[in-house]
mmCIF file of the N, C-alpha and C atoms, coordinates in Angstrom:
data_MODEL
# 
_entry.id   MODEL 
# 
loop_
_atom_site.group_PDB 
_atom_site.id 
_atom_site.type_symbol 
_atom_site.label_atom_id 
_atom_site.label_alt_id 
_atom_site.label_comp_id 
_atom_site.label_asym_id 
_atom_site.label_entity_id 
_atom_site.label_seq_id 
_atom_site.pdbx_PDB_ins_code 
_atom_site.Cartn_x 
_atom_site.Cartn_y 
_atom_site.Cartn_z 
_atom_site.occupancy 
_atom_site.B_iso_or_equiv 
_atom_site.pdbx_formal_charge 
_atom_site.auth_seq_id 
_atom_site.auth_comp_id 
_atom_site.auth_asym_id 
_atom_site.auth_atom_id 
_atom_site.pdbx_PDB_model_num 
ATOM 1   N N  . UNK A 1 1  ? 0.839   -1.187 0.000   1.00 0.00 ? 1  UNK A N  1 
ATOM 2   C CA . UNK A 1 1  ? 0.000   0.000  0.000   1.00 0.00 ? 1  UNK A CA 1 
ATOM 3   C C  . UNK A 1 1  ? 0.883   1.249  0.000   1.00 0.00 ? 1  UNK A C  1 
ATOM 4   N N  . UNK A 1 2  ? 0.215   2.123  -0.833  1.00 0.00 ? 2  UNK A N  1 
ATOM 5   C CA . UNK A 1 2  ? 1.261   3.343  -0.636  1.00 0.00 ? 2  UNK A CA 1 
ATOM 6   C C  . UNK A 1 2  ? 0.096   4.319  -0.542  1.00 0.00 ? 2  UNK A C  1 
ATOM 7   N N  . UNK A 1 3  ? 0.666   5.070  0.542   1.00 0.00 ? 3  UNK A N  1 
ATOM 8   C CA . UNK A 1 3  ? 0.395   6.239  1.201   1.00 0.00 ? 3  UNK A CA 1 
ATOM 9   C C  . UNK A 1 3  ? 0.452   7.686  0.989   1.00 0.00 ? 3  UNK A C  1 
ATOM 10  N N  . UNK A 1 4  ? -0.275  8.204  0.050   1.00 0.00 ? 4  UNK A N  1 
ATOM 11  C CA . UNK A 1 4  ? 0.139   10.200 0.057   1.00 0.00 ? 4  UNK A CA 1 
ATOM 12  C C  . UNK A 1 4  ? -0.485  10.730 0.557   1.00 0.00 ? 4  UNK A C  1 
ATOM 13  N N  . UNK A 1 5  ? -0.148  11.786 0.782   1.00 0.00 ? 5  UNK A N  1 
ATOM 14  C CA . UNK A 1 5  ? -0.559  13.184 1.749   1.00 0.00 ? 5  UNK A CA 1 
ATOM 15  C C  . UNK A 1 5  ? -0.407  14.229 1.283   1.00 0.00 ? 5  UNK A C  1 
ATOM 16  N N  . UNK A 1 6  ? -1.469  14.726 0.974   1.00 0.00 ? 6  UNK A N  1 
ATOM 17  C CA . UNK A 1 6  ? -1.812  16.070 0.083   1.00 0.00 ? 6  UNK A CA 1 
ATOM 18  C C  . UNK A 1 6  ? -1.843  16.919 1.313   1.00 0.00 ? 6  UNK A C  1 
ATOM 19  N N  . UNK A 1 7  ? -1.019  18.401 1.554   1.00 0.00 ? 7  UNK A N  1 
ATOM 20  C CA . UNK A 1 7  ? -0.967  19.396 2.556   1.00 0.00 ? 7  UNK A CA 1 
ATOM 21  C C  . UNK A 1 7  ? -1.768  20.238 1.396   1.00 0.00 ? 7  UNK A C  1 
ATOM 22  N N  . UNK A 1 8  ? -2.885  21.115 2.325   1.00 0.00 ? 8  UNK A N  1 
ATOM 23  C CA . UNK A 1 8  ? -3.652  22.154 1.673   1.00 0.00 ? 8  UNK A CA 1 
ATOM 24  C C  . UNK A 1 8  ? -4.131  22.821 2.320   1.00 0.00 ? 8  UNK A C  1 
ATOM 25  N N  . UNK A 1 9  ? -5.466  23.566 2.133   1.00 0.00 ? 9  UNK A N  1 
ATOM 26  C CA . UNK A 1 9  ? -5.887  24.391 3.094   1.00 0.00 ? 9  UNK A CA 1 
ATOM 27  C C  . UNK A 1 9  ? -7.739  24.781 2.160   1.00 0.00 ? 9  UNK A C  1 
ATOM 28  N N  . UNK A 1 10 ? -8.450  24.927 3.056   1.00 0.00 ? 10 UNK A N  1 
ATOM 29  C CA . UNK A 1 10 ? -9.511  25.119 2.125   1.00 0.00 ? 10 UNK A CA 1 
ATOM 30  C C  . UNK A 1 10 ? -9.695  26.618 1.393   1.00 0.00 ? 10 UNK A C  1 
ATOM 31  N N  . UNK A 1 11 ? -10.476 26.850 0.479   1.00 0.00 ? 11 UNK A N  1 
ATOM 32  C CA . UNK A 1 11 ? -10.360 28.100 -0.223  1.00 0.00 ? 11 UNK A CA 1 
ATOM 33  C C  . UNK A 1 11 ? -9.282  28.407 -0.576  1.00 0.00 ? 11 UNK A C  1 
ATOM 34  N N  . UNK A 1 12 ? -8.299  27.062 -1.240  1.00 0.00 ? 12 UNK A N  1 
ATOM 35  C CA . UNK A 1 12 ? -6.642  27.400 -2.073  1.00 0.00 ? 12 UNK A CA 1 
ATOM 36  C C  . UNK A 1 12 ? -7.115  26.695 -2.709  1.00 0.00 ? 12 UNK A C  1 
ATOM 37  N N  . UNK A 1 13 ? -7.414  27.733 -4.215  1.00 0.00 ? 13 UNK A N  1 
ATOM 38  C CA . UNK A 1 13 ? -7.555  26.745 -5.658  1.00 0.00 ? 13 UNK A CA 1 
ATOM 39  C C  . UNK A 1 13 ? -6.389  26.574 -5.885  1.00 0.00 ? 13 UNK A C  1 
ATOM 40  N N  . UNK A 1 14 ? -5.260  27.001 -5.640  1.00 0.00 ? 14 UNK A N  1 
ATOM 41  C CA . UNK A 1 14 ? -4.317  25.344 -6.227  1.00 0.00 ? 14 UNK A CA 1 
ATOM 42  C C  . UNK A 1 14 ? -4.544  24.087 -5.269  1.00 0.00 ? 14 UNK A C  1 
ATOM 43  N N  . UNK A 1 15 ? -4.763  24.069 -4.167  1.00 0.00 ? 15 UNK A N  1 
ATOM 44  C CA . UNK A 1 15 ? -4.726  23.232 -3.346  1.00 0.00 ? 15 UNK A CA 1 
ATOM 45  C C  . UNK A 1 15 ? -5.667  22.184 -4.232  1.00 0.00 ? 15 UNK A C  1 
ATOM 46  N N  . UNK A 1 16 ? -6.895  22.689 -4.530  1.00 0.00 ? 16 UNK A N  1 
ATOM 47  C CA . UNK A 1 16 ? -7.901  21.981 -4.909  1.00 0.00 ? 16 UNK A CA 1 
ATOM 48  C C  . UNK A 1 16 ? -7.583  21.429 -6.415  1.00 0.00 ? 16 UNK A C  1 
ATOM 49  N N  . UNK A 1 17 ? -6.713  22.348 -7.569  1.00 0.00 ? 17 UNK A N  1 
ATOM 50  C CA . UNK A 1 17 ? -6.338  21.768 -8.291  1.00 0.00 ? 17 UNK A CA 1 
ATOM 51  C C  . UNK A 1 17 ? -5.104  20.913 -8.376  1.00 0.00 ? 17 UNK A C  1 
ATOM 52  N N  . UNK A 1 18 ? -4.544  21.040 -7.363  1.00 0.00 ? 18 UNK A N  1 
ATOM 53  C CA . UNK A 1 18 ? -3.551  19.681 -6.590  1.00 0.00 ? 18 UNK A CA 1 
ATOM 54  C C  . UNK A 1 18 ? -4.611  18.432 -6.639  1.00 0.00 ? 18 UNK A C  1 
ATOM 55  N N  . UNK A 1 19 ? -5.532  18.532 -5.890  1.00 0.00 ? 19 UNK A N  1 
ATOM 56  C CA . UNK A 1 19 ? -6.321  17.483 -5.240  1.00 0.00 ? 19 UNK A CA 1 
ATOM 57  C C  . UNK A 1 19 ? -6.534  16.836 -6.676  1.00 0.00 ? 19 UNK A C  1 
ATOM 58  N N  . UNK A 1 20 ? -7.206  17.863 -8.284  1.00 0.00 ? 20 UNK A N  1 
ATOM 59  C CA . UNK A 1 20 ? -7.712  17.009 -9.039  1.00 0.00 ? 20 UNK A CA 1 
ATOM 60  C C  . UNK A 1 20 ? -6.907  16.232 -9.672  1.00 0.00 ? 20 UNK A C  1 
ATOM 61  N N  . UNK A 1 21 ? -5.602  16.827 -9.978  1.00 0.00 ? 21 UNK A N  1 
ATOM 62  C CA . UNK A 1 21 ? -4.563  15.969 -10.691 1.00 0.00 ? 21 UNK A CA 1 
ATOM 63  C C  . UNK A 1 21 ? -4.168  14.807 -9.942  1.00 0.00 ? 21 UNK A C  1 
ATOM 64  N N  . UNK A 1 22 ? -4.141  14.493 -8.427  1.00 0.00 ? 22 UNK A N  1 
ATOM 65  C CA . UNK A 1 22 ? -3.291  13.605 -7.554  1.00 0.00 ? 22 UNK A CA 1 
ATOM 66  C C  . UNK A 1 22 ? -4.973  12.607 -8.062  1.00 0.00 ? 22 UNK A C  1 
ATOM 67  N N  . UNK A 1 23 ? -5.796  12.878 -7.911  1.00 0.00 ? 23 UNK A N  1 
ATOM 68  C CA . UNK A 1 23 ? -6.900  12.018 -8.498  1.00 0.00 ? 23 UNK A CA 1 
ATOM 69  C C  . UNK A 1 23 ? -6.740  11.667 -9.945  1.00 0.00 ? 23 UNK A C  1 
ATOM 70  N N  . UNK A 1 24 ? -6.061  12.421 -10.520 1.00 0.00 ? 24 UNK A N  1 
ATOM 71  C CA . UNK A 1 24 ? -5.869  11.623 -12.386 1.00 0.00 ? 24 UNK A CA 1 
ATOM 72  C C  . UNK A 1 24 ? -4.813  10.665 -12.596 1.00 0.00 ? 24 UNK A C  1 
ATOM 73  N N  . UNK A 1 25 ? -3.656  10.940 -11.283 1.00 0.00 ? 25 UNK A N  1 
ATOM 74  C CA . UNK A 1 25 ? -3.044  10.141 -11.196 1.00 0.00 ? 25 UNK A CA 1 
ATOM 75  C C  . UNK A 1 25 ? -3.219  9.141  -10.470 1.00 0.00 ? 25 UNK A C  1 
ATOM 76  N N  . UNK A 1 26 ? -3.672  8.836  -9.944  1.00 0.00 ? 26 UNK A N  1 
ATOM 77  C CA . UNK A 1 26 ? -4.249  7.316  -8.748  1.00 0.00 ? 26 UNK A CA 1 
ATOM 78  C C  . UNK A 1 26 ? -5.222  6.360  -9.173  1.00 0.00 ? 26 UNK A C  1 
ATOM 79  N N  . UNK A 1 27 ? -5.991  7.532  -10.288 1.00 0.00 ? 27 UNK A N  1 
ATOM 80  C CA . UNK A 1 27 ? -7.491  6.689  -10.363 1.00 0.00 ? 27 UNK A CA 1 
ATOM 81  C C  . UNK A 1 27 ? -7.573  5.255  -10.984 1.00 0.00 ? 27 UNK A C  1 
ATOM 82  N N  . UNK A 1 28 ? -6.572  4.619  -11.504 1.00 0.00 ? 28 UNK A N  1 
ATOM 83  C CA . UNK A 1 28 ? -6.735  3.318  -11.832 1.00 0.00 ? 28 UNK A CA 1 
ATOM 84  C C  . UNK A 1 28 ? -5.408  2.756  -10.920 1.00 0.00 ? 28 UNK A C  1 
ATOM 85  N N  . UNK A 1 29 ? -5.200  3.234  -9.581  1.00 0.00 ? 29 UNK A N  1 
ATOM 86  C CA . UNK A 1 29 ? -3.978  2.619  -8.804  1.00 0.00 ? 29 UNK A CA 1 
ATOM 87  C C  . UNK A 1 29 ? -5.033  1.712  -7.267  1.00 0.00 ? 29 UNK A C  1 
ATOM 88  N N  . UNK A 1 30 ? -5.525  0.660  -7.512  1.00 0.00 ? 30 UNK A N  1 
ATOM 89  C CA . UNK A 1 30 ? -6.194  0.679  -6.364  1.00 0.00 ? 30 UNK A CA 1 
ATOM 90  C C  . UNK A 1 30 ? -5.438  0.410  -4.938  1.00 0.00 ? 30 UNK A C  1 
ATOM 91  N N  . UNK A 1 31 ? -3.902  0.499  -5.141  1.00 0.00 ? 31 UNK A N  1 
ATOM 92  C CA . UNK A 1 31 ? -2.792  -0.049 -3.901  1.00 0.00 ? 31 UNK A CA 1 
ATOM 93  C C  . UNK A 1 31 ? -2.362  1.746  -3.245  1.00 0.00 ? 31 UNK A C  1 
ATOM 94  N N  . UNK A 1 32 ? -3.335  2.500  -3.796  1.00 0.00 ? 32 UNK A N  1 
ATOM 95  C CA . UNK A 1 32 ? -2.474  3.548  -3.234  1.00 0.00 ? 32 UNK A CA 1 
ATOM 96  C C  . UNK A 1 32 ? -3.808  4.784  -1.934  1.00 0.00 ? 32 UNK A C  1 
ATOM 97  N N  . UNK A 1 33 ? -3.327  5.190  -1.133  1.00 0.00 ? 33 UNK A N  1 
ATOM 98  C CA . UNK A 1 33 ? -4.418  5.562  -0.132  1.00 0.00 ? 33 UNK A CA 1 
ATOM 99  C C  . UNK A 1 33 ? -4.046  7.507  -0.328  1.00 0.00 ? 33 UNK A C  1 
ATOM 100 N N  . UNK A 1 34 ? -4.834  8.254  -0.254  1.00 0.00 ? 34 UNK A N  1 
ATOM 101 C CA . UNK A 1 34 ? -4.780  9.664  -0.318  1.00 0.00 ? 34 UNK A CA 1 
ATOM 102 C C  . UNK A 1 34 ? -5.622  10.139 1.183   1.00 0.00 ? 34 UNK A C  1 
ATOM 103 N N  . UNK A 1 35 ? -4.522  11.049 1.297   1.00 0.00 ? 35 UNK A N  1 
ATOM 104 C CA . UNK A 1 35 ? -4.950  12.089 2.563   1.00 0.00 ? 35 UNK A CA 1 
ATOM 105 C C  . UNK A 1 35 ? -5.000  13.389 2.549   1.00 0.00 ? 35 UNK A C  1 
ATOM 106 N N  . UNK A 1 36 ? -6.009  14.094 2.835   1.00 0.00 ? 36 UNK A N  1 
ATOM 107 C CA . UNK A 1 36 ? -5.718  14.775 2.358   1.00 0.00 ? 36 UNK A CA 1 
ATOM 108 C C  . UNK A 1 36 ? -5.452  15.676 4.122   1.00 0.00 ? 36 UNK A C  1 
ATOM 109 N N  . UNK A 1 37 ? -4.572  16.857 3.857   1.00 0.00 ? 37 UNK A N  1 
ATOM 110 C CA . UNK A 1 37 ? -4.681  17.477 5.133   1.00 0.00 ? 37 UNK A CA 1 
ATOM 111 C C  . UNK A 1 37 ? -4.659  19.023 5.245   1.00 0.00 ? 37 UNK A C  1 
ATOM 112 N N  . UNK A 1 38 ? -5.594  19.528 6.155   1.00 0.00 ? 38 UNK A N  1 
ATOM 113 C CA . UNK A 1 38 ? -5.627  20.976 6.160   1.00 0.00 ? 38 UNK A CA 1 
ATOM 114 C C  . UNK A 1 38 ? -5.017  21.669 7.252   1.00 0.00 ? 38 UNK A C  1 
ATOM 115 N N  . UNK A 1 39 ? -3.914  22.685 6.977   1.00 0.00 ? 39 UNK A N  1 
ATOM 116 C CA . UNK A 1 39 ? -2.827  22.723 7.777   1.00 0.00 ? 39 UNK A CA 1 
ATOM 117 C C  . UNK A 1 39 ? -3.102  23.925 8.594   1.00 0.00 ? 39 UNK A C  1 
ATOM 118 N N  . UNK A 1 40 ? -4.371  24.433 8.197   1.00 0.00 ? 40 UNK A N  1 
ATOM 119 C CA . UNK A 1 40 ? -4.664  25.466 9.574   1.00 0.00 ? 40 UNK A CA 1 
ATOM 120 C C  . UNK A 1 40 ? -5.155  24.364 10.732  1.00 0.00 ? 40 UNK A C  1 
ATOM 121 N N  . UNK A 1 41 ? -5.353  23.394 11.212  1.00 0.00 ? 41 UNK A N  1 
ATOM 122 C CA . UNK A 1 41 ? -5.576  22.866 12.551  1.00 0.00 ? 41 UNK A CA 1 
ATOM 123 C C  . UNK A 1 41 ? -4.463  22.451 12.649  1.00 0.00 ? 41 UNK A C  1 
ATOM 124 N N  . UNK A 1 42 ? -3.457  23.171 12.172  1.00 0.00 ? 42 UNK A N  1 
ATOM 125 C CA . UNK A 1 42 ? -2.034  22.504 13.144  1.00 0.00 ? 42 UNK A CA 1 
ATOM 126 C C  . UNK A 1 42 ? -1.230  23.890 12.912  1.00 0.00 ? 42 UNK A C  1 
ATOM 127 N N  . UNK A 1 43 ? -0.475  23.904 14.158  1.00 0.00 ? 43 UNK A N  1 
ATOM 128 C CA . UNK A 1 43 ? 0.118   25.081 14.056  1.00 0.00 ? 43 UNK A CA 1 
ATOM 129 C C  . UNK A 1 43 ? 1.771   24.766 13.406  1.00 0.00 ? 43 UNK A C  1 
ATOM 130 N N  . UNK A 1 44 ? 2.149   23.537 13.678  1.00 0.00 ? 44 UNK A N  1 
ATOM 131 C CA . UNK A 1 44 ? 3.110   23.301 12.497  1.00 0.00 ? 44 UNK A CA 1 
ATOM 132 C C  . UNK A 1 44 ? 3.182   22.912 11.939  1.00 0.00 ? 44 UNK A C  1 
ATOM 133 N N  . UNK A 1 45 ? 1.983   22.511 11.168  1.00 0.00 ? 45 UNK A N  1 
ATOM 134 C CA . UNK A 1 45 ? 2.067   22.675 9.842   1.00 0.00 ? 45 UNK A CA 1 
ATOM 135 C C  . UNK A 1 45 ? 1.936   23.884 8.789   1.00 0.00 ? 45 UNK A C  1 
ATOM 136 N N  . UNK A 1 46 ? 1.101   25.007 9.979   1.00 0.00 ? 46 UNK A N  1 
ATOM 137 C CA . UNK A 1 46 ? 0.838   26.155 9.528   1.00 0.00 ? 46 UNK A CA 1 
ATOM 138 C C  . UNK A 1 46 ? 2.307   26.593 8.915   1.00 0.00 ? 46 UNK A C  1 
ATOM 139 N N  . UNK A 1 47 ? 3.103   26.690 9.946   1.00 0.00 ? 47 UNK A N  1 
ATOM 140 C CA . UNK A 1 47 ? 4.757   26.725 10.148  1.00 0.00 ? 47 UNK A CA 1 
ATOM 141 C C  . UNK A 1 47 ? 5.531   26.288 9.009   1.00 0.00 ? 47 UNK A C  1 
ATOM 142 N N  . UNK A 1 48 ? 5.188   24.893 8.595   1.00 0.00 ? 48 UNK A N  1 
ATOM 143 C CA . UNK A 1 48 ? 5.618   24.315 7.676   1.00 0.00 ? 48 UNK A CA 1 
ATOM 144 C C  . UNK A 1 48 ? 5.787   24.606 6.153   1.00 0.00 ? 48 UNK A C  1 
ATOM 145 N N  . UNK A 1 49 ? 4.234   24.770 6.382   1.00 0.00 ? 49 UNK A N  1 
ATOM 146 C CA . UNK A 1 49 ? 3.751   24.543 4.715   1.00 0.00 ? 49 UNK A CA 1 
ATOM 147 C C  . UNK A 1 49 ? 2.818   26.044 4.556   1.00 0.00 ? 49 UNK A C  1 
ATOM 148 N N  . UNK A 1 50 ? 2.931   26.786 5.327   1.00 0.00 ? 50 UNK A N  1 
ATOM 149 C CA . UNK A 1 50 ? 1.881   27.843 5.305   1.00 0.00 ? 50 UNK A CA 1 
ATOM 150 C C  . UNK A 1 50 ? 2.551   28.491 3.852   1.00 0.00 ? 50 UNK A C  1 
ATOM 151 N N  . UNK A 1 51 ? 3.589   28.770 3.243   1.00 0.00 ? 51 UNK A N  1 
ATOM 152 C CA . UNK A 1 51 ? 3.785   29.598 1.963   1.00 0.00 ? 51 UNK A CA 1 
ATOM 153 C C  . UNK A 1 51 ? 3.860   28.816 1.049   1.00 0.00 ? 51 UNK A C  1 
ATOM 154 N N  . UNK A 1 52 ? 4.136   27.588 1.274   1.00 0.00 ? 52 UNK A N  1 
ATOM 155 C CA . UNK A 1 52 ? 4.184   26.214 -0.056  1.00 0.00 ? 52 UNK A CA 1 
ATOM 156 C C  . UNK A 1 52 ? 3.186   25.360 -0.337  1.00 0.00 ? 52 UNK A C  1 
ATOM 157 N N  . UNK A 1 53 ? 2.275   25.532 -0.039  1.00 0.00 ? 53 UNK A N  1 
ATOM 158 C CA . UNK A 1 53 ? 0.976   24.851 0.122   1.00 0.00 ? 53 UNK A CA 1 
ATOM 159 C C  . UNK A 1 53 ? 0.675   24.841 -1.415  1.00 0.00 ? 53 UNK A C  1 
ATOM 160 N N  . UNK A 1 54 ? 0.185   24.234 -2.202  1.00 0.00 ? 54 UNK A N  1 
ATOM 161 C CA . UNK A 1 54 ? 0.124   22.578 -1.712  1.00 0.00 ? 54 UNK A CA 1 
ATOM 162 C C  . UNK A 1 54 ? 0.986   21.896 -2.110  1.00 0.00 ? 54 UNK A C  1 
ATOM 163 N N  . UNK A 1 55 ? 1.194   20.386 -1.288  1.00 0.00 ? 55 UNK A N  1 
ATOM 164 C CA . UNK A 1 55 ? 2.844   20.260 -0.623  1.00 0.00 ? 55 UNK A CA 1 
ATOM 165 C C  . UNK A 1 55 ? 1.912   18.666 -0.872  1.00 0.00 ? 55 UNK A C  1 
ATOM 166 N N  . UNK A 1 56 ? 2.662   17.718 -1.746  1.00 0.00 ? 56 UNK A N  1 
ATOM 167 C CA . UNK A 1 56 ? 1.928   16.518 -2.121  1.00 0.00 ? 56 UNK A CA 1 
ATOM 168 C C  . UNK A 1 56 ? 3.208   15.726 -1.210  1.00 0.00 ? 56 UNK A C  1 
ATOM 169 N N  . UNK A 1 57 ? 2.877   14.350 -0.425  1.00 0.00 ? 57 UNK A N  1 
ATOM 170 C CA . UNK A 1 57 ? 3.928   14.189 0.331   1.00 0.00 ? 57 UNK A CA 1 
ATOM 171 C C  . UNK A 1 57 ? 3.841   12.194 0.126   1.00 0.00 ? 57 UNK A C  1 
ATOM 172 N N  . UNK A 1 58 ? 4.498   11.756 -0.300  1.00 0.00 ? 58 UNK A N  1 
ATOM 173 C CA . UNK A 1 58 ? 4.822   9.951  -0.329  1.00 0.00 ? 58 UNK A CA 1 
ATOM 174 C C  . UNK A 1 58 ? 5.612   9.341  1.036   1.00 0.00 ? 58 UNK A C  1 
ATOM 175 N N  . UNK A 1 59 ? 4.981   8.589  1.588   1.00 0.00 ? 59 UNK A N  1 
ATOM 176 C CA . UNK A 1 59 ? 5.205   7.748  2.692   1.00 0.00 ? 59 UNK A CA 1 
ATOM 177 C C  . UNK A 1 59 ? 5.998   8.662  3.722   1.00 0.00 ? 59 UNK A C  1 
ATOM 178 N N  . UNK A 1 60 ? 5.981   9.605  3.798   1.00 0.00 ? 60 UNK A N  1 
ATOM 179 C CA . UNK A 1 60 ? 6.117   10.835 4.650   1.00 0.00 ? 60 UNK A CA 1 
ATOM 180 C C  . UNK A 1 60 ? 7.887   11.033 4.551   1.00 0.00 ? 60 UNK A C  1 
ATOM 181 N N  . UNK A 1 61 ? 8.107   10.761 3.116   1.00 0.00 ? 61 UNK A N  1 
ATOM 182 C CA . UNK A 1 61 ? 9.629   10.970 2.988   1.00 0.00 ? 61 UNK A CA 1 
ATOM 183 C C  . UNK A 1 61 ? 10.033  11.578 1.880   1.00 0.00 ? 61 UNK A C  1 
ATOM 184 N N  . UNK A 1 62 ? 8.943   11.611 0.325   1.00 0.00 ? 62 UNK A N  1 
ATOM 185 C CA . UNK A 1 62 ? 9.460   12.219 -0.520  1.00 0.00 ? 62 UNK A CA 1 
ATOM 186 C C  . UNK A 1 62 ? 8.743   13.334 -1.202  1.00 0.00 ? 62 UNK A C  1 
ATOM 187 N N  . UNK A 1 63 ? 8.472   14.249 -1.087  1.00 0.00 ? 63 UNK A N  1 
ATOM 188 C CA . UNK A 1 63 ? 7.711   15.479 -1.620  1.00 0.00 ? 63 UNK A CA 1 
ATOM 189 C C  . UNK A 1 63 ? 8.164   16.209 -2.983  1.00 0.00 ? 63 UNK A C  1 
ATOM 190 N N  . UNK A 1 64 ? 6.402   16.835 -3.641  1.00 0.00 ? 64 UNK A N  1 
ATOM 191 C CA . UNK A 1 64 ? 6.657   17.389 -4.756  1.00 0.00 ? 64 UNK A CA 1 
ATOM 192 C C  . UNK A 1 64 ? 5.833   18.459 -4.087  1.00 0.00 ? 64 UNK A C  1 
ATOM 193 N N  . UNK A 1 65 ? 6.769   20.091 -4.203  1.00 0.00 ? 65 UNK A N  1 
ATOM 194 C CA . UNK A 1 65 ? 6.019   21.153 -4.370  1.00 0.00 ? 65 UNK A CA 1 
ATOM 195 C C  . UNK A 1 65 ? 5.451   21.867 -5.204  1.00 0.00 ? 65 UNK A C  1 
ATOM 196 N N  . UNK A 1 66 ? 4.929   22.475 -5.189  1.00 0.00 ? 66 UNK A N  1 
ATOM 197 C CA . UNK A 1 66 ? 3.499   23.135 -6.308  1.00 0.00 ? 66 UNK A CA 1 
ATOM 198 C C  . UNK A 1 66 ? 4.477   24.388 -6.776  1.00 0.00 ? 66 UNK A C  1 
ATOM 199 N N  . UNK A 1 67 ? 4.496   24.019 -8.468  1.00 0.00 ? 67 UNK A N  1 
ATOM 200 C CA . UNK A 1 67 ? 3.858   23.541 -9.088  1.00 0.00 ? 67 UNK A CA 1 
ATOM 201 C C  . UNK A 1 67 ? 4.104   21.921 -9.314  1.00 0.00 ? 67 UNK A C  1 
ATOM 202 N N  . UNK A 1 68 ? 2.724   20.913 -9.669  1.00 0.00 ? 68 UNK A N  1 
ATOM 203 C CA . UNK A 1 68 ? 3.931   19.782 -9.998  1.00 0.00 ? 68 UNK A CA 1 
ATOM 204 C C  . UNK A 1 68 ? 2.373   19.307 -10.918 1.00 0.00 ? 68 UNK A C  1 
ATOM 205 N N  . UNK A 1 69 ? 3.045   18.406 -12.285 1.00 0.00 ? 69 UNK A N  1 
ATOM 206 C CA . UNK A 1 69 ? 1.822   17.825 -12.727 1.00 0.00 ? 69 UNK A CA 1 
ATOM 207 C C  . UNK A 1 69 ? 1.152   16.704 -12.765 1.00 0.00 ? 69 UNK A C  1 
ATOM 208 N N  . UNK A 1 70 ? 0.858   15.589 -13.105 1.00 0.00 ? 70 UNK A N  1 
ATOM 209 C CA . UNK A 1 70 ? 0.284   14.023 -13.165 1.00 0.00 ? 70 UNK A CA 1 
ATOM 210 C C  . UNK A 1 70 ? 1.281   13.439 -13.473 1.00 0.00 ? 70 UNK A C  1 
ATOM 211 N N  . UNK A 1 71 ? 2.190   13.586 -14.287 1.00 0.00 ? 71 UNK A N  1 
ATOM 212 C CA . UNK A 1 71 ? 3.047   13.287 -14.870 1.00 0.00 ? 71 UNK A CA 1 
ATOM 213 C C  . UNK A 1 71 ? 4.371   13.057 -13.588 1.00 0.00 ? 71 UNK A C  1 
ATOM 214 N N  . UNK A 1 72 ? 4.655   14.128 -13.279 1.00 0.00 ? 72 UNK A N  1 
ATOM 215 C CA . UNK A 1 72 ? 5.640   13.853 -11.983 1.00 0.00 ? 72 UNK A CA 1 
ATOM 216 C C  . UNK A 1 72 ? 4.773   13.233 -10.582 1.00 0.00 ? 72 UNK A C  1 
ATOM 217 N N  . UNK A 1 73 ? 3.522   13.273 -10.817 1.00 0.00 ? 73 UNK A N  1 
ATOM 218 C CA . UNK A 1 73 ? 2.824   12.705 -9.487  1.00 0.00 ? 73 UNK A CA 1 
ATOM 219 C C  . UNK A 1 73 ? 2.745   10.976 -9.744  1.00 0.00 ? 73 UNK A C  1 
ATOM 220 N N  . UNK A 1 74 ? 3.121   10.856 -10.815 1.00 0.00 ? 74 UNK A N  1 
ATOM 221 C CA . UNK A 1 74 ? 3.061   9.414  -11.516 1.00 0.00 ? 74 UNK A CA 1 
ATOM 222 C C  . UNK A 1 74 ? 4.727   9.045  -11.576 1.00 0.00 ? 74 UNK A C  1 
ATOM 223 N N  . UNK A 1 75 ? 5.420   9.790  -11.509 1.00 0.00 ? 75 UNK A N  1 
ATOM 224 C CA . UNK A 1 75 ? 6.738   9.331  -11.515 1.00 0.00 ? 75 UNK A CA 1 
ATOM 225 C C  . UNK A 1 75 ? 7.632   9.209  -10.101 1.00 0.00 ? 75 UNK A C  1 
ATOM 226 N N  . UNK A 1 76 ? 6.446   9.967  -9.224  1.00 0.00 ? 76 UNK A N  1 
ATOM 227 C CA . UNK A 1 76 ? 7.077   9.808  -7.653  1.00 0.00 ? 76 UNK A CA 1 
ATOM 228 C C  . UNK A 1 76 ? 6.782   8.527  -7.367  1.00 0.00 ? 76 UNK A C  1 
ATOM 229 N N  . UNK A 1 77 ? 5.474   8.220  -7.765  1.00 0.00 ? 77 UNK A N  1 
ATOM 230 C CA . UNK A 1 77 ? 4.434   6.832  -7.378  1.00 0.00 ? 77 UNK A CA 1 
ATOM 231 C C  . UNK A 1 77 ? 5.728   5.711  -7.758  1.00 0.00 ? 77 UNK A C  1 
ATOM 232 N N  . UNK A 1 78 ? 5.731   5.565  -9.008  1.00 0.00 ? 78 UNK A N  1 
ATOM 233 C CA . UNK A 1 78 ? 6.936   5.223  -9.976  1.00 0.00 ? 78 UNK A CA 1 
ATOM 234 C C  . UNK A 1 78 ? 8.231   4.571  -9.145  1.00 0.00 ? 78 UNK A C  1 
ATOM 235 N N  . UNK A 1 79 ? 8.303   5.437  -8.774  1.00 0.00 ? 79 UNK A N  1 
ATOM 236 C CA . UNK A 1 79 ? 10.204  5.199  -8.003  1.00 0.00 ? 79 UNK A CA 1 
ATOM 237 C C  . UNK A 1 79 ? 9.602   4.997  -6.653  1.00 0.00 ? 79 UNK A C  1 
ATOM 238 N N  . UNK A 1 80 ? 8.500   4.562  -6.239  1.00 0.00 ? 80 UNK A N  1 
ATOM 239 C CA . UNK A 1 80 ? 8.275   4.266  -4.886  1.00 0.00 ? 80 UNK A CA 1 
ATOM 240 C C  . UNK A 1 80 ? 8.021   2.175  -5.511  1.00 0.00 ? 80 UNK A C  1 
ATOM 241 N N  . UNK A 1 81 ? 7.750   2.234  -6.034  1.00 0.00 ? 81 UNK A N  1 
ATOM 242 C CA . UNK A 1 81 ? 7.083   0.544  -6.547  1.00 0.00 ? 81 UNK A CA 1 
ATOM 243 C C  . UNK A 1 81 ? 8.277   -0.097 -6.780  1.00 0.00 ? 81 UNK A C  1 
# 
């Protein structure tokens, strides 16, 4: 099973157009789980990710920051298998 973690925040259209691409890339992956997380209920994540948002994250070790497209969201997946 592989694990991502979408960092976002609500009312961030990239966030949300993060969300649709990480869905164009998964949608025929049924081994892979999406999270998504909103980083105002944490204050470090606020810390974290508050200017890089949205912050797509694999087994909590390899990250693509925004901008990034299907294509590299498929090639992180990629080098994780």
């Amino acid at each position: 099973m592989i694990r991502l973690k979408l960092y976002g925040t609500e009312g961030c259209h990239l966030c949300d157009h993060a969300l649709e691409l990480v869905h164009q890339a998964i949608a025929v992956r049924p081994n892979i789980t999406l999270q998504y997380i909103d980083i105002v209920e944490d204050e470090g994540l606020m810390s974290t990710y508050g200017l890089t948002i949205p912050v797509l994250s694999l087994e909590d070790q390899t990250s693509l920051f925004w901008p990034f497209s299907v294509k590299e969201i498929t090639e992180l997946i990629n080098g994780r298998q």
